[in-house]
N, C-alpha and C positions, 0 to 999 in steps of 0.2 A: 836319780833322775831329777835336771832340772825343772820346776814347775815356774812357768813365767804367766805372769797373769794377761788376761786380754781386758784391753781396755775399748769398749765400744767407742765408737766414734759417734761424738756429741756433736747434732748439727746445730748452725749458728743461730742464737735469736733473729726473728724477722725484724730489721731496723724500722720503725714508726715512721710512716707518711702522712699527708693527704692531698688527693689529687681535686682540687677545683675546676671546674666548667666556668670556660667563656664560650660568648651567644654572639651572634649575627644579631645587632640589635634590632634592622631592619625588616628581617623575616623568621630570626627567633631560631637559626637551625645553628648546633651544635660548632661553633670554631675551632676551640681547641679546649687542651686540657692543661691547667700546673700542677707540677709535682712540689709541695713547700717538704723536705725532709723534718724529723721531729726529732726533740732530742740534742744532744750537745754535735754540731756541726762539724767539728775535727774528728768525731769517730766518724759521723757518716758519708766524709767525702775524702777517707782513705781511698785507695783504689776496690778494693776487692771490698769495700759494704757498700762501694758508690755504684756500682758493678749491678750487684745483689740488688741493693734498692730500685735502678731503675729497672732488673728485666721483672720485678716483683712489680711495680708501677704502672710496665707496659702489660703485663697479664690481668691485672684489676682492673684496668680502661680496656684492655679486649670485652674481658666479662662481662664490664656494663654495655656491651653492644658498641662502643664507640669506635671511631676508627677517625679521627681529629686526630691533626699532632699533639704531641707533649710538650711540655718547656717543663725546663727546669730552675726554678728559681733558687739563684743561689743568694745563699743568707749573706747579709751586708757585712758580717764579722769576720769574715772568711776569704772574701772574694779573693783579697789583698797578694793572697796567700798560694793561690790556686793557680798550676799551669794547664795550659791548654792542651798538652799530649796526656796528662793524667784522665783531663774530661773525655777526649777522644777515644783513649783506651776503652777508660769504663762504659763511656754509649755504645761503642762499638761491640766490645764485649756482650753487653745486656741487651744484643740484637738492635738497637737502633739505629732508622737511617737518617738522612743529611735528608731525606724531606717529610720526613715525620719526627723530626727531634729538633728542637728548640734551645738555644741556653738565654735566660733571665739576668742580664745585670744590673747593677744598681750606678744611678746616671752618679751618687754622691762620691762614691768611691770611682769611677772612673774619672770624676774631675780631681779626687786628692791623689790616687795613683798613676792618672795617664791610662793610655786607651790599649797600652802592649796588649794585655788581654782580649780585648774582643778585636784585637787587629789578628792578634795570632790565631783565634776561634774561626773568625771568620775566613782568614786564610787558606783553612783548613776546613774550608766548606760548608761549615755549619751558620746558620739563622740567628741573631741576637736581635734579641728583645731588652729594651731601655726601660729600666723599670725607671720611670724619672722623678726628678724628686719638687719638688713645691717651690723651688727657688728658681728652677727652668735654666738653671748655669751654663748647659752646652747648646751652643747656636747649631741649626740643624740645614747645614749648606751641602754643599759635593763630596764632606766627608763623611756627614751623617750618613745621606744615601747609600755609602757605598758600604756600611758597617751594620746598619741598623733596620732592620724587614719592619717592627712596631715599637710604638710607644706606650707604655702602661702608666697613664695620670691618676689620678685623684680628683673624685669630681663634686662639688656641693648636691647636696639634697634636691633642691631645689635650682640648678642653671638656668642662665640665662641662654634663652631658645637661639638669641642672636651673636652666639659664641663664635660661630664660624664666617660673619659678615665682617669685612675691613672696615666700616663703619659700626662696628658693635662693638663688643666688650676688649677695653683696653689692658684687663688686668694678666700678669701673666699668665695664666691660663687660658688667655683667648690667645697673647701671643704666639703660645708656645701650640697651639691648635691650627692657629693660621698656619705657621713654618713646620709643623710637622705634615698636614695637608699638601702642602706646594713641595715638599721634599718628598712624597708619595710614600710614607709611611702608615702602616696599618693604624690606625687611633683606639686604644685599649682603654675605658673605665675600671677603674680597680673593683670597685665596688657597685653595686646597683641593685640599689633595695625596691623599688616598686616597678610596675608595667609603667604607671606616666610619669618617671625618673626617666625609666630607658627611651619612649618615648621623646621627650624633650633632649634628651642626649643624639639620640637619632638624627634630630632636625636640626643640632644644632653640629653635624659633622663628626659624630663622634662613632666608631665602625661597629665595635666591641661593646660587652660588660660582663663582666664576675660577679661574684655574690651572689646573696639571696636571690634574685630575680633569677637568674642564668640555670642556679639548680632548684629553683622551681618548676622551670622547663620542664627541663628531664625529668621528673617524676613520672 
């Protein structure tokens, strides 16, 4: 008698995340959530661990009581590389819909590869978020509008209150505030470390913040 051995079936490590909280900076309630993956980005945005990672992502934002969309920030190494039916599979798959799922690009690699990407995302129904970059390179006229729901900036410690006034702050960041405002794009802080950060952000036109401040909230 043949004896064949059984071999248990090993399930797969859980791929490393973490999901960050943005705030309503006005009234402080929960907007949405990122998902940044961890770990080297070509394993995690195969199909089937990209899959994995987001239905794990949407069950740890259920858990903490949340019910805010997710974005998925995709890492700037990678974008280049990535189609839009691999994304669609894998949300689709990992139970996500087109109004609770987000894709995160990066504005530096859309200006060095062209927009095919979030033309094709958004074709395909899905929300892109402009993660943008400090140099403010894409001008945000009737194409922005039609590709782009928010912009994710970078904001100083300390701004200037009169960021959002045409007679205030010239530098690009006030530019790139003014034309994202008038192209009716959601205004996203990257970061926002204190209540009177988010505060003068607030007043100065800016919608959103992450950080420190954001998951202090939710505590």
């Amino acid at each position: 008698m043949n004896v064949i051995p059984f071999r248990p079936r090993v399930a797969p490590e859980p791929l490393a995340f973490a999901i960050g909280a943005r705030v309503d900076l006005r009234v402080g309630a929960l907007a949405s959530g990122v998902v940044r993956p961890r770990g080297e980005p070509e394993e995690a945005f195969s199909f089937s661990n990209l899959s994995r990672l987001l239905r794990a992502a949407r069950m740890a934002w259920l858990e903490r009581g949340a019910r805010a969309s997710l974005t998925l920030a995709v890492p700037s190494d990678i974008q280049s590389t990535l189609e839009a039916d691999l994304l669609t599979e894998a949300a689709l798959e990992a139970g996500c819909t087109r109004r609770s799922f987000n894709v995160q690009l990066n504005e530096h690699e859309l200006v060095a590869d062209g927009p095919t990407l979030a033309e094709a995302l958004r074709a395909r129904g899905w929300s892109i978020v402009l993660r943008g970059d400090p140099d403010c390179p894409l001008p945000f006229g009737a194409r922005a509008r039609a590709l782009y729901s928010e912009v994710v900036i970078d904001t100083p410690l300390t701004p200037d209150p009169f960021l959002a006034l045409e007679s205030g702050d010239r530098t690009p960041l006030g530019r790139r505030l003014l034309a994202a405002k008038a192209a009716g794009l959601v205004v996203t802080a990257e970061c926002v470390a204190t209540a009177a950060q988010a505060r003068t952000l607030a007043i100065a036109g800016i919608d959103r913040g992450g950080g420190p401040f954001a998951e202090a909230g939710l505590r």
